[in-house]
py3Dmol code that shows the C-alpha trace and the ligand (Angstrom):
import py3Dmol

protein = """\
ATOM      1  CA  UNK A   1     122.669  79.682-155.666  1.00  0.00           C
ATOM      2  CA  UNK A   2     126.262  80.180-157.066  1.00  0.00           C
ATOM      3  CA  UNK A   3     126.414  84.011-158.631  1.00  0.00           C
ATOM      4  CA  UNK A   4     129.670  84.620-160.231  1.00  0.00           C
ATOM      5  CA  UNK A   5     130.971  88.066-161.442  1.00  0.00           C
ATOM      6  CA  UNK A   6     132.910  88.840-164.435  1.00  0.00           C
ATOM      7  CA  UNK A   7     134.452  92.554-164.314  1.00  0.00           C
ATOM      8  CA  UNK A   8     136.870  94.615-164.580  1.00  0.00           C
ATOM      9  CA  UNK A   9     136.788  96.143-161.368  1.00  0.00           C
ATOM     10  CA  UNK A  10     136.403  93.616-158.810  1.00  0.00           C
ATOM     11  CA  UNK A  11     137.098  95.650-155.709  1.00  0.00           C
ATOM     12  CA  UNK A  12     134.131  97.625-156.096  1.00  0.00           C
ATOM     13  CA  UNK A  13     132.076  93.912-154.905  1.00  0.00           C
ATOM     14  CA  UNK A  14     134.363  93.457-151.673  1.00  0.00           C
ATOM     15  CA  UNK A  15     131.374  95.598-149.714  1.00  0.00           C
ATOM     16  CA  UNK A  16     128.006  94.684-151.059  1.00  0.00           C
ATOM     17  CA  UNK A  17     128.470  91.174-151.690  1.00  0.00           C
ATOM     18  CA  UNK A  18     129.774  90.279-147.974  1.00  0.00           C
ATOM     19  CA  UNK A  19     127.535  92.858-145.805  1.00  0.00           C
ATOM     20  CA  UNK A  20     124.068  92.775-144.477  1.00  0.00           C
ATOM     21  CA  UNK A  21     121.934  90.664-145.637  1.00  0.00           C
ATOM     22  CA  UNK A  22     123.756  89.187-148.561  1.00  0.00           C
ATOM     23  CA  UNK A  23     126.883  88.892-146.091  1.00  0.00           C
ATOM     24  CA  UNK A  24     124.628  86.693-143.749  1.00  0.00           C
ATOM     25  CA  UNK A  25     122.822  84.488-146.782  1.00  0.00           C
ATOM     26  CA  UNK A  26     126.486  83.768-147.911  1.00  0.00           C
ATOM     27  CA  UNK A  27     127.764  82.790-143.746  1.00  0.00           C
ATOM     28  CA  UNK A  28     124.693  80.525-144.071  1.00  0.00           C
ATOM     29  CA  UNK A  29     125.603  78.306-147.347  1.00  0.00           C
ATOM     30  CA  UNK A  30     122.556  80.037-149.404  1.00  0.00           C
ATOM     31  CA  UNK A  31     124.309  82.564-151.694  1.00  0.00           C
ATOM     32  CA  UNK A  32     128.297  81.948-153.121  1.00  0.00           C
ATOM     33  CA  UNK A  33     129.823  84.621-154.905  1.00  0.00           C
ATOM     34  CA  UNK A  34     132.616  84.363-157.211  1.00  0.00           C
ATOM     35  CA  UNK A  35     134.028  87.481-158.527  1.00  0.00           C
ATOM     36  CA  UNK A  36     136.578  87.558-161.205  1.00  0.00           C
ATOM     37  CA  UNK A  37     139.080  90.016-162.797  1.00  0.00           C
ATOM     38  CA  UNK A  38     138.540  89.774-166.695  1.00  0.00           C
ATOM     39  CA  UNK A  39     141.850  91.638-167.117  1.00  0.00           C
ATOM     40  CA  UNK A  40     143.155  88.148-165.645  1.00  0.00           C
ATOM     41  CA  UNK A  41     142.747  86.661-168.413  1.00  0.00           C
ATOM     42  CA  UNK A  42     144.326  89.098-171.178  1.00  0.00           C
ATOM     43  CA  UNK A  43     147.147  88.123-172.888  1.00  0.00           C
ATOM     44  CA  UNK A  44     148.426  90.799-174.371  1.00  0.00           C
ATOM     45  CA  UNK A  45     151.951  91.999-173.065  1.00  0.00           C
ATOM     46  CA  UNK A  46     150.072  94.984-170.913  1.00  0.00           C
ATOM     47  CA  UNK A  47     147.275  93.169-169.552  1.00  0.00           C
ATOM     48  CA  UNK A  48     145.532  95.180-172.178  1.00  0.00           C
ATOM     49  CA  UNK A  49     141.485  94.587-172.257  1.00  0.00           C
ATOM     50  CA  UNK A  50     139.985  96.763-174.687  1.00  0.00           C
ATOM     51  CA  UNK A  51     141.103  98.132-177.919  1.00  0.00           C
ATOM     52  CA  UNK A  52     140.435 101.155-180.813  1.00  0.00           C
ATOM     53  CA  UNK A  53     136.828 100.466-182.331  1.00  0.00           C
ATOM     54  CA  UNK A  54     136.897  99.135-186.035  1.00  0.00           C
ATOM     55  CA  UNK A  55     135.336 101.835-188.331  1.00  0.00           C
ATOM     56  CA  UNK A  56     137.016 104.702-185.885  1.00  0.00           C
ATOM     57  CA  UNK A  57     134.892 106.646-183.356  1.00  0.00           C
ATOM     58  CA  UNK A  58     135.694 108.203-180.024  1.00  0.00           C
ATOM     59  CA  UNK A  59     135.586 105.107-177.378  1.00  0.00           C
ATOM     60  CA  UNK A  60     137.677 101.923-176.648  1.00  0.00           C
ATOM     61  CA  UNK A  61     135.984  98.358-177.408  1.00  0.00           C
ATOM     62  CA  UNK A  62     136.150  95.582-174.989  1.00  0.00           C
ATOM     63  CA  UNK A  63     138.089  92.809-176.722  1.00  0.00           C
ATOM     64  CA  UNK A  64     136.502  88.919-176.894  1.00  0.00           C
ATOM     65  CA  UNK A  65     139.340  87.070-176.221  1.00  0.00           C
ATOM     66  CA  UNK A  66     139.758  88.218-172.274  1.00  0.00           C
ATOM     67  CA  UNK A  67     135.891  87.773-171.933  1.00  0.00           C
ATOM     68  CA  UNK A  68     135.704  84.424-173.797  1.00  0.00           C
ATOM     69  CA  UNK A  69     138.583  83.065-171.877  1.00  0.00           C
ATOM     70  CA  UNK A  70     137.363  84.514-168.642  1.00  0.00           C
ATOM     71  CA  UNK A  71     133.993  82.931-168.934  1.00  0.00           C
ATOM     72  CA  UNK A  72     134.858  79.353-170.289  1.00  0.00           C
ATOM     73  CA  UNK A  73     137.216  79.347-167.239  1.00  0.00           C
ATOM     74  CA  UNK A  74     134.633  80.497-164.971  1.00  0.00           C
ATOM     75  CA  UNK A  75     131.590  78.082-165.704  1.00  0.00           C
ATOM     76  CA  UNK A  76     133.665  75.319-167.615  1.00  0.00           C
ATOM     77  CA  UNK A  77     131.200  74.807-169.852  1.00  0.00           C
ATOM     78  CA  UNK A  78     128.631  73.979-166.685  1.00  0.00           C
ATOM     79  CA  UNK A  79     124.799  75.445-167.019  1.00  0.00           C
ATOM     80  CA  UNK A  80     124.575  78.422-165.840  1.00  0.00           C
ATOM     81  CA  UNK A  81     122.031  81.647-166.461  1.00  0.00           C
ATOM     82  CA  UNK A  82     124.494  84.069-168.528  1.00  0.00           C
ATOM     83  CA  UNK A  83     123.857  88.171-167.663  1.00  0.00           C
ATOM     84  CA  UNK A  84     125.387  90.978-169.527  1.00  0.00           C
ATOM     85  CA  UNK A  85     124.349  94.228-167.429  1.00  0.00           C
ATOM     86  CA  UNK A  86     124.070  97.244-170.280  1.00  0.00           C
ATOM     87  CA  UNK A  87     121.168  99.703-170.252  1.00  0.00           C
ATOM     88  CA  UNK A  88     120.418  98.639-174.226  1.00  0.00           C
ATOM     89  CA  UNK A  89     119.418  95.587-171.920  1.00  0.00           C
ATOM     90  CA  UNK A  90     115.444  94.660-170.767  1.00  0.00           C
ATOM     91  CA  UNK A  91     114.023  96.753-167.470  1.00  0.00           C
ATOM     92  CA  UNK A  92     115.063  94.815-164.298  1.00  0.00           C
ATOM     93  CA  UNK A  93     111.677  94.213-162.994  1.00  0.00           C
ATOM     94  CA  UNK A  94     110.212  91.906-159.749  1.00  0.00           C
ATOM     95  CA  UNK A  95     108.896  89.000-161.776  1.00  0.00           C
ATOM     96  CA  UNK A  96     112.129  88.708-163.700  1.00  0.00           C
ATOM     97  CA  UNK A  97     114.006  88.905-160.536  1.00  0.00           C
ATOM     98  CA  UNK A  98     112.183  85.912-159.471  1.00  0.00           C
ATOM     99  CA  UNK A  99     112.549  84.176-162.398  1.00  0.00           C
ATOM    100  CA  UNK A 100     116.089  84.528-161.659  1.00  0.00           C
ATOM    101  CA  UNK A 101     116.051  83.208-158.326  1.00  0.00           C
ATOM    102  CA  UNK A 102     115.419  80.051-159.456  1.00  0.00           C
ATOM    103  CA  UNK A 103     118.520  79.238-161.241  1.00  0.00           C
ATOM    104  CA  UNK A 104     121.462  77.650-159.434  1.00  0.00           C
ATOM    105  CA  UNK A 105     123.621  79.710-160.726  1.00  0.00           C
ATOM    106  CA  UNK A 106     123.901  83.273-162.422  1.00  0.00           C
ATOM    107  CA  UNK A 107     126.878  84.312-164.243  1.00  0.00           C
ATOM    108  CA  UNK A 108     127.224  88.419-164.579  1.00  0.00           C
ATOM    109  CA  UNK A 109     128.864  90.417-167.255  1.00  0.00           C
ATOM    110  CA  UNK A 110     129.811  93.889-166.579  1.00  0.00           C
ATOM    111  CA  UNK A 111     130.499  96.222-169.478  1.00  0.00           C
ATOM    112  CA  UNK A 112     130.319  99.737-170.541  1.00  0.00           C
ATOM    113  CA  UNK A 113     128.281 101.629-172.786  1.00  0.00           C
ATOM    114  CA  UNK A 114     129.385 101.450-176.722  1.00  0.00           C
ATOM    115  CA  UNK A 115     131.718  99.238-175.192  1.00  0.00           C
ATOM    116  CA  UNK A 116     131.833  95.211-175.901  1.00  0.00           C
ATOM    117  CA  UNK A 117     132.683  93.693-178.815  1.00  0.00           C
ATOM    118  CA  UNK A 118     129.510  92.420-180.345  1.00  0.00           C
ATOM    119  CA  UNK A 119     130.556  88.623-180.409  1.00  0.00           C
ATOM    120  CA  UNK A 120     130.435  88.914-176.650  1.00  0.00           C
ATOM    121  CA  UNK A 121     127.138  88.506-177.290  1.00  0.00           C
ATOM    122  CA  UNK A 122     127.099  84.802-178.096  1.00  0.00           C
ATOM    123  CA  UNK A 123     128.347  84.041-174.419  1.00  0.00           C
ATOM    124  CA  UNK A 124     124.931  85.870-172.496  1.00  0.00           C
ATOM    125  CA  UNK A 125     121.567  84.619-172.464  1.00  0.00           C
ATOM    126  CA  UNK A 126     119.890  87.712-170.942  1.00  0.00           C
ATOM    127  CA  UNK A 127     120.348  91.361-171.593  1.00  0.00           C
ATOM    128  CA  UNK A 128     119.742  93.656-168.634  1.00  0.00           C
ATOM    129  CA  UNK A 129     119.669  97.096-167.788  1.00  0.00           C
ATOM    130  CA  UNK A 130     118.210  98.851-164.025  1.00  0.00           C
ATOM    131  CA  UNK A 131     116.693 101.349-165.891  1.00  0.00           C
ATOM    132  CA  UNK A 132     116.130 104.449-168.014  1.00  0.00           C
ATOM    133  CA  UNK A 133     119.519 106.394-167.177  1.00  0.00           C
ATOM    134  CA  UNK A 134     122.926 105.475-168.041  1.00  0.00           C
ATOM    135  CA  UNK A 135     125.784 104.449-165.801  1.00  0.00           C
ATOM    136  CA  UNK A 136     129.501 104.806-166.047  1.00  0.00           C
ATOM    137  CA  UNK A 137     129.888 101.167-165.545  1.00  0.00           C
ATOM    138  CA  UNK A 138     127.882  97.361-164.951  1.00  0.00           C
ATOM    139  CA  UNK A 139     129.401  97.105-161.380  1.00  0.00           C
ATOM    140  CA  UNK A 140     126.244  98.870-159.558  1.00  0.00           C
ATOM    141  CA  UNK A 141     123.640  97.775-161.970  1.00  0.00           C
ATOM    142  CA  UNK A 142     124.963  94.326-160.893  1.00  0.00           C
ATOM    143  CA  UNK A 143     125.393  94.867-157.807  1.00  0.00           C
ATOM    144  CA  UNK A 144     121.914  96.178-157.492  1.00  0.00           C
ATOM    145  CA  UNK A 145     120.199  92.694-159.635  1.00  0.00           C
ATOM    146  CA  UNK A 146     121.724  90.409-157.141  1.00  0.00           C
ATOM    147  CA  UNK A 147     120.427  91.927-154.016  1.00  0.00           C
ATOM    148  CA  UNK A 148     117.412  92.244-156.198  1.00  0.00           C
ATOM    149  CA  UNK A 149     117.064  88.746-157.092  1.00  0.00           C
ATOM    150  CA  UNK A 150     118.681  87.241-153.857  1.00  0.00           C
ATOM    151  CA  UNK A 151     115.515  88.515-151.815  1.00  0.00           C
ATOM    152  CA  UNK A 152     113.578  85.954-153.527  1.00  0.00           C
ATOM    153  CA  UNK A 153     115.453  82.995-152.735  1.00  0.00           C
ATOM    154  CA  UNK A 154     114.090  81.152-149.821  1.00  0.00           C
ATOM    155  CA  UNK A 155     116.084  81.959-146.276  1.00  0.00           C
ATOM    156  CA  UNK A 156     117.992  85.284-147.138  1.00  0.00           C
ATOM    157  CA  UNK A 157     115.319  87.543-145.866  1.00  0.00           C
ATOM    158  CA  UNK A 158     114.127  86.654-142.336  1.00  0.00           C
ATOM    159  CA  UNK A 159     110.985  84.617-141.759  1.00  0.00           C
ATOM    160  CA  UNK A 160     109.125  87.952-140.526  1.00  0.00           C
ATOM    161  CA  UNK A 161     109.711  89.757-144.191  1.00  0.00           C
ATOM    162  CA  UNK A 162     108.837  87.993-147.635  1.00  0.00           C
ATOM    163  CA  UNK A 163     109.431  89.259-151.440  1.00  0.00           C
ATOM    164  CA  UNK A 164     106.445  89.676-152.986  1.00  0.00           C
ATOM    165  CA  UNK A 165     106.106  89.557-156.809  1.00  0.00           C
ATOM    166  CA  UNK A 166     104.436  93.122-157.052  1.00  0.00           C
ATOM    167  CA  UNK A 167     106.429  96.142-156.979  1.00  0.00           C
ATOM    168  CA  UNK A 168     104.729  96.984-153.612  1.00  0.00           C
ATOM    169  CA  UNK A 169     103.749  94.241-151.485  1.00  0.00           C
ATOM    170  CA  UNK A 170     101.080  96.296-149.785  1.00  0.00           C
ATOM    171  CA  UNK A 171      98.205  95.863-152.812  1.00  0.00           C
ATOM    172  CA  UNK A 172     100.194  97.815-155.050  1.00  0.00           C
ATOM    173  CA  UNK A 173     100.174 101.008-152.611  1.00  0.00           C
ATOM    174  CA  UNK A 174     103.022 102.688-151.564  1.00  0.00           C
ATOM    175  CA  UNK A 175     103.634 101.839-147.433  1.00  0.00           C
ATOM    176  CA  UNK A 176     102.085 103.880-144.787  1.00  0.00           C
ATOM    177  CA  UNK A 177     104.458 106.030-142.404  1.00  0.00           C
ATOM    178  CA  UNK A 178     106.099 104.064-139.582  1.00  0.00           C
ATOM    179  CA  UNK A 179     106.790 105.301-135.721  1.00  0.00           C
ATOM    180  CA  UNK A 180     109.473 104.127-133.248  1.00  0.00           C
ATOM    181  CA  UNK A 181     109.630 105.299-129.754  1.00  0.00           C
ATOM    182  CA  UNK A 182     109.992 107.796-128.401  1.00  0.00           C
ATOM    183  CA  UNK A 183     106.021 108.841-128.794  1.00  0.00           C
ATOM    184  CA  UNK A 184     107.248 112.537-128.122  1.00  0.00           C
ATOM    185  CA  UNK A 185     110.945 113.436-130.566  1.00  0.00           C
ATOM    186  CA  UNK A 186     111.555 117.560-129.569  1.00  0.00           C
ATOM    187  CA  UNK A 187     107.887 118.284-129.773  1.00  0.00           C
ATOM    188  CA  UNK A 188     107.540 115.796-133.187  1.00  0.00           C
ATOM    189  CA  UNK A 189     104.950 113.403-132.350  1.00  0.00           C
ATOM    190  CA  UNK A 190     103.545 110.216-133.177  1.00  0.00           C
ATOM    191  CA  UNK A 191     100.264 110.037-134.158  1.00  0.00           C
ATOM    192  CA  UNK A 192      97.845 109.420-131.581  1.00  0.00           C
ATOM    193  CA  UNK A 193      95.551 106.851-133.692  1.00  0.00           C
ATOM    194  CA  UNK A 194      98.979 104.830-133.320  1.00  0.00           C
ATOM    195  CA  UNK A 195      99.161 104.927-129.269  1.00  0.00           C
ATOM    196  CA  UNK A 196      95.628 103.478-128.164  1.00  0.00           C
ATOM    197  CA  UNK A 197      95.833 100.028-129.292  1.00  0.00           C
ATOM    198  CA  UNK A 198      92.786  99.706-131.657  1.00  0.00           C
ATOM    199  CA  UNK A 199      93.675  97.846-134.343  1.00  0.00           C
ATOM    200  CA  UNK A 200      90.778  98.250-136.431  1.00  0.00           C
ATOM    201  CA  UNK A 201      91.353 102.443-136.078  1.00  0.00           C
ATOM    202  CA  UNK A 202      94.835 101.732-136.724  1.00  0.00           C
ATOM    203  CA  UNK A 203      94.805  99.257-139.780  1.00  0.00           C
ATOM    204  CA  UNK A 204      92.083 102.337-141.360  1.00  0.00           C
ATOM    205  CA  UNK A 205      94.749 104.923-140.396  1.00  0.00           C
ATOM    206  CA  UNK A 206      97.490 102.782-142.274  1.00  0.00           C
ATOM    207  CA  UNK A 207      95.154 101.641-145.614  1.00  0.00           C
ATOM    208  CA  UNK A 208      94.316 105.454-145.561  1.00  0.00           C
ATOM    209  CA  UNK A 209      97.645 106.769-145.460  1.00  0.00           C
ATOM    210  CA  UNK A 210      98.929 104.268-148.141  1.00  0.00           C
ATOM    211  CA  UNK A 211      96.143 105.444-150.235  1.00  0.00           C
ATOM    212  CA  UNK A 212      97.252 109.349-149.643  1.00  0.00           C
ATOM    213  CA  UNK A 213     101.074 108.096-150.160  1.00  0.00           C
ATOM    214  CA  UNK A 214     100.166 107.002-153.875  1.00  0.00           C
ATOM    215  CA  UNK A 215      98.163 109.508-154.566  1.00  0.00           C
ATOM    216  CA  UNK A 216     100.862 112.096-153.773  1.00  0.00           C
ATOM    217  CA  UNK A 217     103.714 110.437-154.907  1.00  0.00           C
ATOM    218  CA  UNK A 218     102.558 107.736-157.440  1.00  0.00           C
ATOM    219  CA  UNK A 219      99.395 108.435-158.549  1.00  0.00           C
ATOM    220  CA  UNK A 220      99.528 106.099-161.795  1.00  0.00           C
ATOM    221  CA  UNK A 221      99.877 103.112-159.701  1.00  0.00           C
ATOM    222  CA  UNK A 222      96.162 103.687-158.458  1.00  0.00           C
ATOM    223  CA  UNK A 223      94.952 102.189-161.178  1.00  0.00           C
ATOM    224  CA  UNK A 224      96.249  99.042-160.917  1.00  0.00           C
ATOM    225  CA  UNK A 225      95.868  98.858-157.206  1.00  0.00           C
ATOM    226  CA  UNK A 226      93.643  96.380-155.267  1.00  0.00           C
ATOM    227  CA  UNK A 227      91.000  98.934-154.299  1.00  0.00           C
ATOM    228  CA  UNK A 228      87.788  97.652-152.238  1.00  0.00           C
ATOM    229  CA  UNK A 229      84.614 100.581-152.296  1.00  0.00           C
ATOM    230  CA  UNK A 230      85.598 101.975-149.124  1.00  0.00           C
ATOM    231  CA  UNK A 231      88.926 103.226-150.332  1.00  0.00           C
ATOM    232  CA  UNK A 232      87.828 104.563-153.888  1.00  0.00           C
ATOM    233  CA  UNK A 233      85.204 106.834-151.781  1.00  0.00           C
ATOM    234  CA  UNK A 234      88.328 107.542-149.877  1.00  0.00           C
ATOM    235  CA  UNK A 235      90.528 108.883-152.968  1.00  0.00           C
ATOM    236  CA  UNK A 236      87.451 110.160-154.241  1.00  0.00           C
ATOM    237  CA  UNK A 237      86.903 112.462-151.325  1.00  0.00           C
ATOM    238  CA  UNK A 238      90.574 113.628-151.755  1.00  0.00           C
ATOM    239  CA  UNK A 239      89.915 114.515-155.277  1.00  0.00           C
ATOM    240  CA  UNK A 240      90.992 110.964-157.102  1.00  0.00           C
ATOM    241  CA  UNK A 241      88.562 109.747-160.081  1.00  0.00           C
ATOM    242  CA  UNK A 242      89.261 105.788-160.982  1.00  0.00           C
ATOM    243  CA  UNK A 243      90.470 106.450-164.741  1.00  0.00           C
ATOM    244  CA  UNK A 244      92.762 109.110-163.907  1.00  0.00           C
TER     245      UNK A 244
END
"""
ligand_1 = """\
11
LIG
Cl 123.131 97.662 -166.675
N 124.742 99.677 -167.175
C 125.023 100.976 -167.287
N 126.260 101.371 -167.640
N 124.124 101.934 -167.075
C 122.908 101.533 -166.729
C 122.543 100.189 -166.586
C 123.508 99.273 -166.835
N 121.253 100.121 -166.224
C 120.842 101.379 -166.152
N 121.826 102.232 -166.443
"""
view = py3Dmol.view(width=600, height=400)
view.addModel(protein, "pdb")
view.setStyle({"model": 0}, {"cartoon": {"style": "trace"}})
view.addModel(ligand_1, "xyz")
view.setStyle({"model": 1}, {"stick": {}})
view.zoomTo()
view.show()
């Protein structure tokens, strides 16, 4: 997948984009990032991108013509999926990520809030916002749908992990506490269930502690869990009634 970015702060990309995992998908030939200055393309005498809002108002307004221009240079008219990041966008969610992932190519709009002029509009396909609090910029929100998305194309993750479509791959349960060695930190120790080497005592331990997890930190999720009997008499003994 090609993922080009259209912003007006490219530096902030030089880090996520080219570290970690992304850094690795990109050294393999999976991901290619593109990231591109809009204020390239002004041409006004200052390099000028935005401008006093018609109608008056506190706020400057991203102008079309660096945008337009920027964009028809960057896909040249090619198919490509068309983002504008703004949290008047849709909820970034798992199954839209995925969606995503199939595409060949993204192209992502960063803007600001009360910010674009609204004939930017005709150039995106997709509104999209990360959720219910507002940002001083795109660049993160972006930043944070192409990791997002990337983990569901095929190779960037390693063949031991795998994005699942749920929120939480684990039946819709929040994960169960992991231990590294040493068995003994300063007197903090692992659990002893963990230490023995019975996997049936330890796969109850872990269902039992994801069950606890939700319960205590995401209760609403119970509901649409993948409960069998044993763990609703579970939750039920630690106060949980199906409903709730
Ligand atoms: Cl996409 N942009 C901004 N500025 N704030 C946000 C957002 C996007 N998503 C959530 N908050």
């Amino acid at each position: 997948m090609r993922i080009d970015v259209l912003t007006l702060f490219p530096e902030m990309f030089s880090g996520p984009l080219h570290t970690s995992m992304l850094g690795r998908a990109e050294k393999n030939g999976i991901l290619e990032f593109g990231v591109h200055n809009i204020r390239d393309w002004s041409l006004n005498k200052h390099h000028n991108t935005d401008d006093y809002a018609f109608g008056g108002g506190a706020g400057m307004v991203m102008m079309p013509q660096p945008v337009f221009d920027c964009m028809e240079a960057v896909t040249g008219g090619a198919p490509a999926r068309r983002i504008l990041m703004t949290p008047r966008g849709k909820t970034l969610t798992p199954s839209y990520a995925r969606e995503l992932a199939k595409e060949d190519r993204l192209v992502i709009l960063t803007g600001h809030y009360e910010g674009l002029d609204e004939r930017i509009n005709e150039l995106i396909d997709d509104e999209v916002s990360i959720g219910d609090y507002v940002l001083t910029g795109g660049e993160l929100p972006a930043m944070v749908l192409i990791d997002c998305v990337s983990r569901f194309i095929p190779g960037v993750l390693g063949c031991s992990e795998s994005a699942e479509d749920e929120s939480f791959s684990n039946d819709g349960l929040l994960e169960y506490p992991q231990y590294t060695r040493p068995a003994d930190f300063r007197g903090r120790l692992v659990p002893e269930v963990l230490l023995n080497g019975n996997h049936a005592e330890i796969n109850k331990w872990r269902r039992q502690q994801s069950l606890l997890k939700t319960l205590q930190m995401r209760p609403e999720l119970l509901s649409g869990a993948d409960l069998s009997k044993k763990d609703l008499e579970f939750l039920s003994g630690h106060g949980w009634e199906p409903g709730e």
